[in-house]
N, C-alpha and C positions, 0 to 999 in steps of 0.2 A: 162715311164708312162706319159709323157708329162706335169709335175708338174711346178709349177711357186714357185718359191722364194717368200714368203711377201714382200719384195721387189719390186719385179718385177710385183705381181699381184696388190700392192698399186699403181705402176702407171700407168697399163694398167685401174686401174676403178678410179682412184682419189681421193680413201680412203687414209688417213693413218693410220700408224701402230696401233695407239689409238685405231683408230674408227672398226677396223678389229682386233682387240683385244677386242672389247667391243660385237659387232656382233657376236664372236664367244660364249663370255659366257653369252651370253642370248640365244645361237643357233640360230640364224636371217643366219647366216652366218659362218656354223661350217668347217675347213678347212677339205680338202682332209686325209692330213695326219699329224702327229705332230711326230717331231725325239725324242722319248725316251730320247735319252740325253742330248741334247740338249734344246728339247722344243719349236724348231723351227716350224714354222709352212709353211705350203705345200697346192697351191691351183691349181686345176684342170680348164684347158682353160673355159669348160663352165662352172662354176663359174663365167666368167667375166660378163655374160650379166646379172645374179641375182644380183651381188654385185653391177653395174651400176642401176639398179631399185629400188634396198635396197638404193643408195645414193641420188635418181631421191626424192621419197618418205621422203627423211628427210628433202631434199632439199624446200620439202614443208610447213615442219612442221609438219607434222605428228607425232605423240606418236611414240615411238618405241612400247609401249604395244598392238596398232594398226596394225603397220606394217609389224608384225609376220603374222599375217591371211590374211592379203592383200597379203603379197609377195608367201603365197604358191594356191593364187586361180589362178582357168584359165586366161584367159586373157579377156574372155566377163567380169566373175564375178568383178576382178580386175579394170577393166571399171568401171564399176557400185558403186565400192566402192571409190575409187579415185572422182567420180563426186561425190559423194555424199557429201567427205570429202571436196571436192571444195562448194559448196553453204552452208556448213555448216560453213566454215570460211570468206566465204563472208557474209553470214547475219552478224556474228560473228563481221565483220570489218563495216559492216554497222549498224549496233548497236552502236559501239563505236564510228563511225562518229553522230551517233544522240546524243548520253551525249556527247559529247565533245560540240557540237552545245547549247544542253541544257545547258548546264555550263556556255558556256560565254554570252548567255544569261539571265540566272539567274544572274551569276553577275554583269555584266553588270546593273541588272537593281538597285544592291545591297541588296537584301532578306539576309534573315542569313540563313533560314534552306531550304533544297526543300529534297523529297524523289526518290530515281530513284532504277533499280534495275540491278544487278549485276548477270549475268545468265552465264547457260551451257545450250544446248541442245545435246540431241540426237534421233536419229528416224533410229530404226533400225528393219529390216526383219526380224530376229529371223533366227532360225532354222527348221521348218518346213513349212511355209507358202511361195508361190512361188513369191507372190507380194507384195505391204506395202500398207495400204488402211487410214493407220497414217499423219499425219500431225499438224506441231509444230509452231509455230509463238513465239519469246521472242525480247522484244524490251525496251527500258529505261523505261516503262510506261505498257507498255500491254503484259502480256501472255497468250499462248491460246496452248490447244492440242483439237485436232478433233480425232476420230474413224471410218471410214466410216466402215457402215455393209457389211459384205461380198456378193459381186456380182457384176453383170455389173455398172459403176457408184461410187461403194465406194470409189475411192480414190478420182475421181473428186468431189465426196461430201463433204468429208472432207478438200480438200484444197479451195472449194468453200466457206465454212463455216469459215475458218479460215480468208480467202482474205476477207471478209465483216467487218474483226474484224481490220483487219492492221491499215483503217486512226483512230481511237483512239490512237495510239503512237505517233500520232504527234499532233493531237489537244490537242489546250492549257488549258483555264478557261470552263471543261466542267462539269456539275453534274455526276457523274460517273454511279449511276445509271441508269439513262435516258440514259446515252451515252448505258450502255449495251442492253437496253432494247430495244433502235430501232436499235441496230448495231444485234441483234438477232433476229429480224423483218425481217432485210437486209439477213441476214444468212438464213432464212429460203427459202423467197423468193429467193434467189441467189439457194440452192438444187432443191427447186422445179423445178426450170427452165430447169432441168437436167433431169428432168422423160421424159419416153417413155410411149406408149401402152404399154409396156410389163414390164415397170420395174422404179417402185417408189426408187430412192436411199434415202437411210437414215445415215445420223451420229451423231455421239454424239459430245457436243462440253462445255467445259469449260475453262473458262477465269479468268483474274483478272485484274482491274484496277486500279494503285497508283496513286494518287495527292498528293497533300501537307501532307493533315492530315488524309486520309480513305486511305482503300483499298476498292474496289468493286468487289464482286463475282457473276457471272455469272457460273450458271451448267445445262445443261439436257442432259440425257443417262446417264452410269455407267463407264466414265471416270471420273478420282478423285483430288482432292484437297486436300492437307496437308499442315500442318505447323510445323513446330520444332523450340520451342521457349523456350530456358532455359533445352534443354538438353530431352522437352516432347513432343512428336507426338501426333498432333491432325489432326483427317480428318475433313475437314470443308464442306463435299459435303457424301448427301445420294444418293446411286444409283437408278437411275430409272429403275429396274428392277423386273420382276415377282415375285423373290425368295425373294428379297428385301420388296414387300409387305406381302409376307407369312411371313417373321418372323417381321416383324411390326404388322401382326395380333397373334402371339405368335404360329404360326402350322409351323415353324420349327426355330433352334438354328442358330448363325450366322456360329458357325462350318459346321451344315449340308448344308447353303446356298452355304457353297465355292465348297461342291461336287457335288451340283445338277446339273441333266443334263440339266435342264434351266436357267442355272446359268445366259445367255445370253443373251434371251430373255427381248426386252425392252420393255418399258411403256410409255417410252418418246423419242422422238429423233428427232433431226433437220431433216425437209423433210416430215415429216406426216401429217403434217397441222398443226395450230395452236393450242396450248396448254398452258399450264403453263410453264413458264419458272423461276427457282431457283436464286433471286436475294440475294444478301446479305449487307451489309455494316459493315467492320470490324474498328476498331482503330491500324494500325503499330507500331510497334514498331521498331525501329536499333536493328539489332543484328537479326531479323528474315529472318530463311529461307524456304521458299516455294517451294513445289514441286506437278504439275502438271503430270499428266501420265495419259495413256491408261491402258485398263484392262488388257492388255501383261505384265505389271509389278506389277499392286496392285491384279491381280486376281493370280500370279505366287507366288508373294513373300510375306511371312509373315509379322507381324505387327516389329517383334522385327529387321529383316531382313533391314525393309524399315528406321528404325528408326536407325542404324548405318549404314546404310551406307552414308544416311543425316548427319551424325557426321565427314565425312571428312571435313578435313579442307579447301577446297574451291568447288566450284560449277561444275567445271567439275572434279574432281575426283571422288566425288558423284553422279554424274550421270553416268561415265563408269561404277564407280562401281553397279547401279543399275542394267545398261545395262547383267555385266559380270553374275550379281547374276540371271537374268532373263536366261543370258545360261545356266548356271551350273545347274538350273533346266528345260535344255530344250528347254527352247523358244519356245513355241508352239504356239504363238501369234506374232506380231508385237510391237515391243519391244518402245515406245516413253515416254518421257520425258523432262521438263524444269525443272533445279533447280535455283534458283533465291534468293540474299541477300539483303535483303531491307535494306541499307542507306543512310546516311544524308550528305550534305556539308554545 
């Protein structure tokens, strides 16, 4: 049968016995054959080039919960996912290069409290859409998910609209307000720049800015803003949507709004000229967490859905887990998210 010893196949791939005992009972890596009485286990030569990409993949850091659906995609998809999971840990590590910098700055200068925020992201394509037209930005100070509308354009929309938001993460003594309010001037102007004759791109785009003692919210389109604070989900952002003004005028229920076939249909969105734009100014508190998303997860997933899975104990397991709760119903949409914990040093 041309079977390899566990032995023998831990060191044609560089696994050991552990981690090839751990592969198999999560099935990432289930052997060929297992000797009834022994127990031994038996691996098949092409097995070696999986179990070499199954260790290429951890070698990255990657989840094992991750690298189940990565190790069985083709190799373009696998591409695709791999880079992804690459600038999603680079921001990740360039985030942490910003608070670390803010920190020895801060004390440095000796303050007692400053606020920064503690994140996950994710931006994922779902399961039926061919493209991701999403886009996430989280950084010690500024979050931001964009939506671009489906067509020529929409992804460039949305990461146009997010890129106008980035230098707010590093400016220092600014009014948060005014910061959002011309950094969404900037956003607009940056879409616009994108239209053709033939095709005006639009996105939706929502933010949040911490300083010391506010936060600042920034919304237009029907991507949303939450809070979980003591255990209670609050949305802090109305959708700018058709269905949204229909039951604001009382001619339909917020249940009937989630079926309507215009459920989508905006009112507002970066790229169509100027409008009103949804400012806020909040009071933080430590201990709070925020979650930013596209309509791929708060138009998928229920209230009570969104509200534990916010209950995991850190920011990226609440966020896969948003991610997972968005498949398990499907994914019909572009799947993004930032979960973010607001505290103090």
């Amino acid at each position: 049968m041309g079977l390899r010893t566990i032995g023998a196949f831990a060191r044609a791939t560089g696994l050991t016995h552990k981690a090839l005992r751990l592969y198999h009972e999560l099935g990432l890596l289930p052997p060929a054959a297992v000797d009834p009485e022994t127990g031994y286990r038996y691996y098949r030569e092409e097995q070696v080039a999986r179990a070499r990409f199954i260790a290429s993949l951890r070698g990255l850091g990657m989840p094992l919960a991750e690298i189940g659906p990565v190790s069985r995609m083709s190799q373009a998809d696998a591409a695709g996912a791999v880079d992804a999971y690459r600038r999603r840990i680079s921001s990740d590590a360039a985030a942490r290069d910003r608070l670390a910098s803010s920190l020895v700055a801060h004390l440095s200068e000796g303050s007692s409290t400053m606020s920064y925020l503690s994140h996950a992201t994710r931006c994922d394509r779902g399961a039926v859409r061919e493209s991701n037209e999403d886009a996430v930005f989280a950084g010690t100070r500024l979050l931001a998910v964009a939506d671009g509308v489906r067509g020529p354009g929409g992804a460039a929309a949305s990461a146009a609209a997010v890129d106008a938001l980035r230098p707010l993460d590093r400016d220092g003594d600014v009014d948060p307000l005014t910061a959002l309010a011309n950094a969404a001037a900037a956003a607009e102007r940056a879409v616009r720049d994108l239209a053709t004759e033939d095709h005006v791109p639009l996105t939706t785009l929502t933010a949040v800015l911490v300083t010391d003692d506010h936060l600042a919210l920034l919304h237009v389109g029907d991507s949303r803003a939450y809070l979980l604070r003591d255990g209670e989900l609050h949305q802090l952002t109305k959708d700018h949507t058709h269905v949204q003004t229909l039951v604001d005028k009382g001619d339909l229920t917020p249940a009937e709004a989630a079926t309507h076939p215009e459920r989508a249909l905006l009112t507002r969105a970066i790229g169509a000229g100027p409008r009103e734009t949804d400012l806020a100014l909040r009071t933080p508190q430590p201990g709070d967490r925020y979650l930013l998303c596209t309509d791929g997860v708060s138009a998928v997933l229920a209230r009570a859905e969104i509200r534990q899975a916010l209950a995991e104990s850190t920011p990226d397991l609440a966020a896969q887990r948003l991610v997972d709760l968005a498949h398990d119903h499907g994914a019909p949409d572009n799947a993004t998210c930032v979960v973010a914990d607001l505290a103090e040093v």
